[in-house]
C-alpha positions in Angstrom: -65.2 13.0 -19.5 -65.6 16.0 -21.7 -64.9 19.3 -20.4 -67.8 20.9 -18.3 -67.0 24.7 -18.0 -65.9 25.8 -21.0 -63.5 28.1 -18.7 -61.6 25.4 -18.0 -60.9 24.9 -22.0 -60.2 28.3 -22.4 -57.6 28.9 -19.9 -55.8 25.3 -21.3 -56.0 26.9 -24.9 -54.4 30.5 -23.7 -51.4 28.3 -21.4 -50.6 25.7 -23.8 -50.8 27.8 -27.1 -54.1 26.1 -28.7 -56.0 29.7 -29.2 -54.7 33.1 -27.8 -57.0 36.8 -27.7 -56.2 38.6 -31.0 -55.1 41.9 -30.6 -53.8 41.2 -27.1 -51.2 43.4 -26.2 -53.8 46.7 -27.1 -56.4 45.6 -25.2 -58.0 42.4 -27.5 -60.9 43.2 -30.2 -64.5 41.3 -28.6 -64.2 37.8 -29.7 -61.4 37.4 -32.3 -59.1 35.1 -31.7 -56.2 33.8 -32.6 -55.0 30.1 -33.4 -51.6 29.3 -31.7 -49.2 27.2 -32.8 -51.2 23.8 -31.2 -54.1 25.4 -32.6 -53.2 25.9 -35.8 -52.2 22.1 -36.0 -55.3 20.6 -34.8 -57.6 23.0 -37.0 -55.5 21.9 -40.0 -56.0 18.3 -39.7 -60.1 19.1 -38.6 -60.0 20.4 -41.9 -57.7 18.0 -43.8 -59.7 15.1 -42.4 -63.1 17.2 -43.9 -61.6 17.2 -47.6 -60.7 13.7 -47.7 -63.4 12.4 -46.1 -65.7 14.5 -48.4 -63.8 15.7 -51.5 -60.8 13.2 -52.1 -62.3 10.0 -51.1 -65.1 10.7 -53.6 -65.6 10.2 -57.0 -68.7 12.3 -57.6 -66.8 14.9 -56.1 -64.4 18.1 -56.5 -62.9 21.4 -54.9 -63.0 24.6 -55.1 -61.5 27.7 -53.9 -63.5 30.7 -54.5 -63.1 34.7 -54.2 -64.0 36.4 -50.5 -65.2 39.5 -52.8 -67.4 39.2 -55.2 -69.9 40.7 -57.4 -72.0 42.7 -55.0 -75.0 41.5 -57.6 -74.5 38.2 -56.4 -75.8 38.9 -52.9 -78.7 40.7 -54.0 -79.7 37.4 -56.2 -79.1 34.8 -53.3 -81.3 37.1 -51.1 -78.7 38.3 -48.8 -78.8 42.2 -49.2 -82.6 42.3 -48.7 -83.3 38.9 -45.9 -80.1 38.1 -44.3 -80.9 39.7 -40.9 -80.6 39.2 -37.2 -83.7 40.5 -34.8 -81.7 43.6 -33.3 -83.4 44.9 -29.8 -81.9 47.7 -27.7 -82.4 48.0 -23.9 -83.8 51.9 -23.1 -82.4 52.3 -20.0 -78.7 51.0 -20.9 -78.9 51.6 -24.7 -77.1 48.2 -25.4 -78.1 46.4 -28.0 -78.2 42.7 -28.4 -80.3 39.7 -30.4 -84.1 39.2 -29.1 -84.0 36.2 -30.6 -81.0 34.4 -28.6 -82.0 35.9 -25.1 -85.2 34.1 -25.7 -82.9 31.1 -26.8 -81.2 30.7 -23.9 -84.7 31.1 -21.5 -86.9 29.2 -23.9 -85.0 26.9 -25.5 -84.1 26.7 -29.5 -87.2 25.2 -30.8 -89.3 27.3 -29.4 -87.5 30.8 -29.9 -86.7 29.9 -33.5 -90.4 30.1 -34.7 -91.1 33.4 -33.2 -91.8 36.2 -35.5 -90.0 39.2 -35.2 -93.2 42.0 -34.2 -92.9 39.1 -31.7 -89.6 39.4 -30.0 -90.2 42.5 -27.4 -93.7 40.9 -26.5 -91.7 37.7 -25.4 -88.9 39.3 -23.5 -91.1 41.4 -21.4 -94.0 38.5 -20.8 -90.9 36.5 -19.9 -89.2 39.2 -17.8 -85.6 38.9 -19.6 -83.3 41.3 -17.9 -80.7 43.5 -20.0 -77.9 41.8 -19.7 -75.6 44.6 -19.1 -78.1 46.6 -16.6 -80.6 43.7 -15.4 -83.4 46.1 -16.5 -86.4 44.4 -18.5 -87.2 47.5 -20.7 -86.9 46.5 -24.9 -87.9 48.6 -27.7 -89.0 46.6 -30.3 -87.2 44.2 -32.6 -85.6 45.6 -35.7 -84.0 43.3 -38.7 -80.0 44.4 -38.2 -78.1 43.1 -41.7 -75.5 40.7 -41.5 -73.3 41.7 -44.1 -70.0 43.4 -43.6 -69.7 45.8 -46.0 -66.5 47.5 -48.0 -65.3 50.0 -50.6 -63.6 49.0 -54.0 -61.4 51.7 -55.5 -58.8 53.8 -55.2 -60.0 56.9 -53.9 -61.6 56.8 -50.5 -66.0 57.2 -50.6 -65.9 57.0 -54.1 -65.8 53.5 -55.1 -68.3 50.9 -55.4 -69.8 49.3 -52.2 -69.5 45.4 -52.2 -69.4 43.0 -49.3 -67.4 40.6 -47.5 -68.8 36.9 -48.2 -71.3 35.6 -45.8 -71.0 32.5 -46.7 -68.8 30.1 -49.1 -72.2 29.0 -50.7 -72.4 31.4 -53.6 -68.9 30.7 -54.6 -70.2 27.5 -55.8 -73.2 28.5 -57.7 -71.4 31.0 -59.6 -68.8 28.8 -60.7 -71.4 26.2 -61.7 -70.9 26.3 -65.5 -67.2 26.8 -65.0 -67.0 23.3 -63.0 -69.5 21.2 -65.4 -67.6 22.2 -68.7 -64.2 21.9 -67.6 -64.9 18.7 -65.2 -67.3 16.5 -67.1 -69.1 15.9 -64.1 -72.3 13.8 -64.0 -75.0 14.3 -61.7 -75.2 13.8 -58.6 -72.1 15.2 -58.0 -70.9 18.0 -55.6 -68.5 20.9 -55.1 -66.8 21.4 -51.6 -64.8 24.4 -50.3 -63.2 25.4 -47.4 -63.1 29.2 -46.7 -63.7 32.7 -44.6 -67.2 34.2 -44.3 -67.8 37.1 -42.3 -71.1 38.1 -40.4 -71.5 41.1 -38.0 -73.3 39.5 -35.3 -74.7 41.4 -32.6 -74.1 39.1 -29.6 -71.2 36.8 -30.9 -69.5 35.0 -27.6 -69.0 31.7 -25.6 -65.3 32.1 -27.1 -64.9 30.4 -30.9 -68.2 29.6 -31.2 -70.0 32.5 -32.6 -67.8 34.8 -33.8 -67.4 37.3 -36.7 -64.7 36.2 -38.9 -65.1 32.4 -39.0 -64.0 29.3 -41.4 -67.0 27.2 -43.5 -66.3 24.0 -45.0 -69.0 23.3 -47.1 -70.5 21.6 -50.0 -73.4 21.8 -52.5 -74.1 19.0 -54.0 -76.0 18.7 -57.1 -78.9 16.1 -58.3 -81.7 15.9 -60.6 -84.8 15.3 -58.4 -86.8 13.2 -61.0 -83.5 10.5 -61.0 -82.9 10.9 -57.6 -85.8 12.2 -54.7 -84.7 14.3 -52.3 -85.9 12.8 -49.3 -83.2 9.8 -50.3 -80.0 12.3 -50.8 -81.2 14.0 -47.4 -80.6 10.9 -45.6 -77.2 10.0 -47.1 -75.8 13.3 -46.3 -77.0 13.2 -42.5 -75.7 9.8 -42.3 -72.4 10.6 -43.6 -72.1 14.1 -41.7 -72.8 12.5 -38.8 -70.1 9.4 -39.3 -67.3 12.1 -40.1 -68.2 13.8 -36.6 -68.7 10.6 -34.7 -66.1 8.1 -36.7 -63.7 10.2 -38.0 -63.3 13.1 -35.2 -64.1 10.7 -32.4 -66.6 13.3 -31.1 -68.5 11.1 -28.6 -72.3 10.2 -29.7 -73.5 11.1 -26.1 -72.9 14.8 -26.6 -74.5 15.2 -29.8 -78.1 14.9 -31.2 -79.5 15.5 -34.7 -82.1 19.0 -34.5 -84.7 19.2 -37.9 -86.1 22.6 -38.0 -89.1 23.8 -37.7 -91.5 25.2 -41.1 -91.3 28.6 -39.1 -87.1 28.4 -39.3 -86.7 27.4 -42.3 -84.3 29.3 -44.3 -86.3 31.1 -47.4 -84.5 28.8 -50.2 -84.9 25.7 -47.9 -87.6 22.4 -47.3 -85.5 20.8 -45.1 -83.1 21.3 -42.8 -81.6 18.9 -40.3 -78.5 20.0 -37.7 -76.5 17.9 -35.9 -75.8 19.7 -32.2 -73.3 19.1 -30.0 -74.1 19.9 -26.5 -71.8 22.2 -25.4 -71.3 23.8 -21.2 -73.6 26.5 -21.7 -76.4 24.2 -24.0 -76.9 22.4 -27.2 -75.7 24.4 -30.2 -75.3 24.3 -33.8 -72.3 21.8 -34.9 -72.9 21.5 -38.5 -76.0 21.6 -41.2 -75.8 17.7 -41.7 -78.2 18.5 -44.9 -80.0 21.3 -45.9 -82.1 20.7 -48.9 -82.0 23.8 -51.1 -83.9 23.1 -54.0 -83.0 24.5 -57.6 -83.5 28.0 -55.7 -80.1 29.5 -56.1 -79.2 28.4 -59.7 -82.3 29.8 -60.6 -81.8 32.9 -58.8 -78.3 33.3 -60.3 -79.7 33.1 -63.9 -82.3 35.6 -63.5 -79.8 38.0 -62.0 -76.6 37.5 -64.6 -79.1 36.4 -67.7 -76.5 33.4 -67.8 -77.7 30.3 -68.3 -77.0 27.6 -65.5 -78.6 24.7 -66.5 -76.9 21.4 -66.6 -77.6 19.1 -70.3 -77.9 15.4 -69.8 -75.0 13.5 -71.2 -77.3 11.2 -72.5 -79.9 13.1 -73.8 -78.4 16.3 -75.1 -82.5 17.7 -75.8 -83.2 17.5 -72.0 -81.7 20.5 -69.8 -82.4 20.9 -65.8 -82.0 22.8 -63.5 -80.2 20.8 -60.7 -81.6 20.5 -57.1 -79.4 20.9 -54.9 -78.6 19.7 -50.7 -75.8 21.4 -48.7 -74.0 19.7 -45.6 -72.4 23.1 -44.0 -69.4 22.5 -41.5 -67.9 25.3 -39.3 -64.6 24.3 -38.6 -64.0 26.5 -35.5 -67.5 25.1 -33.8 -66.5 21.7 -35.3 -62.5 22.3 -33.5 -63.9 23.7 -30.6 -66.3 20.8 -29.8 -63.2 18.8 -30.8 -61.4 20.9 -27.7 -64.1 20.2 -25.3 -64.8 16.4 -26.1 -61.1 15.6 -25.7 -60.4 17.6 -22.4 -60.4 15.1 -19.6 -59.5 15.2 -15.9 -58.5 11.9 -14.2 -57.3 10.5 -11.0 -53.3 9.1 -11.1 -52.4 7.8 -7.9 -53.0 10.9 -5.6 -52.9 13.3 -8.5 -55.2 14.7 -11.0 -53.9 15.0 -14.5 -55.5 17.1 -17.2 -55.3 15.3 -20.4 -56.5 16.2 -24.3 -57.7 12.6 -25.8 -57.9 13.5 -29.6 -59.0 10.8 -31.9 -55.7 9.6 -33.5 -54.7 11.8 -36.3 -55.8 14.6 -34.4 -53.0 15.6 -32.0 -51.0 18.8 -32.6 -48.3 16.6 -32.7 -48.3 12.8 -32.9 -44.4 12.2 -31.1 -42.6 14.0 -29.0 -39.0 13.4 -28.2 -37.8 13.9 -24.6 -34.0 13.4 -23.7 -33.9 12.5 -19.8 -31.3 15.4 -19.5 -29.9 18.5 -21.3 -26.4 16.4 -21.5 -24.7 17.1 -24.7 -24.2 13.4 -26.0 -28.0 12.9 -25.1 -29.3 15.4 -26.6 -27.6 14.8 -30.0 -28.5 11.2 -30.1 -32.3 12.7 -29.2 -32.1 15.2 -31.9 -30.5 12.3 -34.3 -33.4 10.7 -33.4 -35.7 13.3 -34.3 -34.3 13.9 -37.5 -35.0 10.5 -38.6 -38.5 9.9 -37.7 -39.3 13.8 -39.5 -37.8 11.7 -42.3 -39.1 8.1 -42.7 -42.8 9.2 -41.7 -45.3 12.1 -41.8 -45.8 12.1 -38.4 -45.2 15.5 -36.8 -42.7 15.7 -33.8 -42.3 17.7 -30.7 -38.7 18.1 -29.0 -39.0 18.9 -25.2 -36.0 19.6 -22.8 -37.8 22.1 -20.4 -38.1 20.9 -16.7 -38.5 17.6 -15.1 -39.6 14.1 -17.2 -42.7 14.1 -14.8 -43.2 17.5 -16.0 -42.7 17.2 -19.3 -45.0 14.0 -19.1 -48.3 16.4 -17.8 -47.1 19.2 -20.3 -47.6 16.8 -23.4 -50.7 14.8 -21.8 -51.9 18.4 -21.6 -51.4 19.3 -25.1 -52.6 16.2 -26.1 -49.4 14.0 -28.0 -50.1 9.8 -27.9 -46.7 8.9 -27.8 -43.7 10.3 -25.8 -40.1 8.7 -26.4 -37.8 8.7 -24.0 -34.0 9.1 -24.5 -32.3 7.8 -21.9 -28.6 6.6 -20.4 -29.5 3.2 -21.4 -30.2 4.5 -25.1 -26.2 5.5 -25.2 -24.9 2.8 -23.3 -24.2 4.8 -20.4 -26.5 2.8 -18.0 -27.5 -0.4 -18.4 -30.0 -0.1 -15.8 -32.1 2.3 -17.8 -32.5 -0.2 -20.4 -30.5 -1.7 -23.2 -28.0 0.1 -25.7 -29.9 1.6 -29.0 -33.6 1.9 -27.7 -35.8 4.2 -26.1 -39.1 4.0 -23.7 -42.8 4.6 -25.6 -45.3 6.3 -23.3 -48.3 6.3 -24.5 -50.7 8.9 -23.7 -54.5 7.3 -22.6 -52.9 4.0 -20.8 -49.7 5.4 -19.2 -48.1 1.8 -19.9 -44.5 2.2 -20.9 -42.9 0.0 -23.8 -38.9 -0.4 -24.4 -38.5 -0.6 -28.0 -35.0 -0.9 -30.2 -34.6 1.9 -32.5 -34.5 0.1 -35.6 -38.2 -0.8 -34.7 -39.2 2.2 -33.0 -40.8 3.5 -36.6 -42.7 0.2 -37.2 -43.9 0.6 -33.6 -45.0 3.8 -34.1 -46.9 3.6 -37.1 -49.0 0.8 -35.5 -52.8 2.1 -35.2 
């Protein structure tokens, strides 16, 4: 059973070193965090499992890694510096200031707040009696557009030098670089260009822990087609399908907490003539998990050669007379929603006899660590054969491996279920012929993580046995 209060995810992620406050010991800085160790583990492989699944596995496919900073021009072309705006309302008694849009969200539902206008916003809260949040008074002044974009100085002497921006988004990256990628890659369309990176937006109201926060991770992908070859209506449904098999089949997210969301003509992005979500439904609603495919039509290419004068038109192969300008459809994954749902979907609380263990099912693959070795006691003979043992499985397989001496086996046991490892390997008496009633000489006991069963295995087998799917 997935985890109901999301409390109960973020206290596990603080105790067992999945995701810490940053800026902690003065006090924290509202909703950054920080990826522990675990953390840092599982967010790696949501996002090494992203680029093969999408960029490695792929033929008509190749990566990118693109600039944070950019030209600030670029933002004025893709529409950012004059449309990329939150609805900004301010409560007059309490002076706090908070999105219109999202307190109507959360009372009204997503479909229907999304197609609100924004001369529309205070209207709503008041007719709906929303109270302040802070001060639980319903008085709004009226909706303002509050820009997204985090902006910066380049140069050496303080106020003097330019004013550019920190990236919103990935996207641009990839447009710019559009010319670049067909003349060095001989790429035929369709074909698409993925990247994982930082964007920054300066949300008003960002909360509910990782997922809407100011400094997040994208992992997207614009992929590029010529509309007369291939209609967009049939690339659309590819990309949902396969966005939705990498959530469901490859991150094991379970289908009964997640629902695909098309939006509405009113919600529409200003480039965009479709746009589906997939949601995940998360303890305080259904949310945003990913764009599964956002049609985008030739808008941004377009865009980019009016504002540079370059031009960004791809010339058929085949048919050197005939230039396009390519459509294009972008399936957009946040990988800190995308690990967070992860979080959520594995955490599970079940009955063991008279106990209640808390236990992190991740899909294999998954795991912050995929072994962990625990010697039955801190003896010195023990723990060298343990560590010898260690040593060897780090070096005959990729695997990554835990060593855990601290407290009791039963303890150790919950600490790993916790955290989430498939297999723990025991290192017993029996293992150094010290007590036969432990088990033979030269192996070891395989726990495994969702069963409980335990296997005795020799150690000349124990890597065989562990690569076993």
């Amino acid at each position: 059973m997935p985890a109901s209060s999301l409390d109960a995810v973020v206290s596990l992620c603080k105790r067992r070193g999945f995701v810490f406050p940053g800026s902690e010991i003065y006090g924290g800085l509202a909703n950054t965090w920080d990826y522990g160790p675990l953390g840092v583990e599982l967010k790696n492989r949501v996002k090494k499992q992203w680029w093969k699944t999408f960029i490695r596995d792929r033929s008509d496919m190749v990566g990118l890694d693109a600039s944070i900073l950019m030209n600030p021009k670029v933002w004025e072309a893709s529409g950012h510096v004059s449309s990329f705006a939150d609805p900004l309302v301010e409560c007059k008694n309490c002076h706090d200031r908070t999105r219109g849009d999202k307190l109507l969200e959360a009372k009204l539902g997503v479909e229907a707040a999304a197609v609100l206008k924004i001369d529309q916003i205070q209207k709503m809260l008041i007719a709906e009696k929303i109270p302040c949040p802070k001060c639980g008074k319903v008085q709004w002044t009226e909706a303002k557009k509050f820009n997204l974009m985090f902006k910066t100085q380049q140069g050496v002497i303080e106020g003097e030098g330019a004013t550019i921006y920190l990236r919103p988004e990935t996207a641009q990256g990839i447009f710019v670089n559009f010319k670049n990628i067909v003349d060095t890659m001989r790429m035929r369309l369709p074909f698409g260009v993925g990247q994982i990176g930082k964007a920054f937006r300066n949300e008003i109201t960002p909360g509910n822990f990782t997922f809407r926060t100011r400094e997040f991770e994208q992992m997207e992908i614009e992929y590029f087609f010529d509309p007369e070859a291939n209609p967009w209506e049939k690339i659309f449904e590819e990309w949902k399908k396969a966005s939705w098999a990498f959530v469901v089949d490859t991150l094991g997210i379970s289908k009964e907490n997640l629902r695909f969301r098309d939006h509405e003509k009113d919600e529409l992005s200003h480039y965009s003539k479709g746009t589906t979500d997939i949601e995940y439904k998360f303890p305080f609603g259904w949310g945003e998990l990913c764009a599964a495919a956002a049609y985008r039509t030739d808008y941004d290419l377009k865009q980019h050669e009016t504002f540079s004068g370059q031009e960004l038109k791809y010339t058929d192969p085949d048919n050197p007379q005939r230039k396009i300008t390519p459509h294009v459809m972008e399936p957009s994954f946040g990988s800190d929603r995308i690990t967070l749902a992860v979080l959520l979907d594995a955490y599970t609380e079940e009955k063991v006899g008279d106990d209640t263990r808390t236990v992190m099912k991740f899909k294999n693959g998954l795991s912050p660590f995929d072994v962990t070795i625990l010697p039955l006691s801190k003896k010195e003979h023990l723990i060298a054969k343990a560590e010898e043992l260690y040593k060897r499985i780090i070096q005959e397989t990729e695997f990554t491996v835990d060593f855990d001496i601290t407290g009791s086996i039963g303890k150790r046991y919950r600490r790993q279920d916790e955290i989430g490892t498939p297999k723990c390997i025991t290192v017993d008496f029996g293992t150094i012929g010290e007590d036969a009633a432990q088990g033979e000489k030269d192996t070891v006991t395989i726990r495994d993580r969702d069963t409980l069963k335990q296997e005795r295995v020799t150690i000349d087998e124990l890597v065989q046995t562990l690569k076993k799917p």
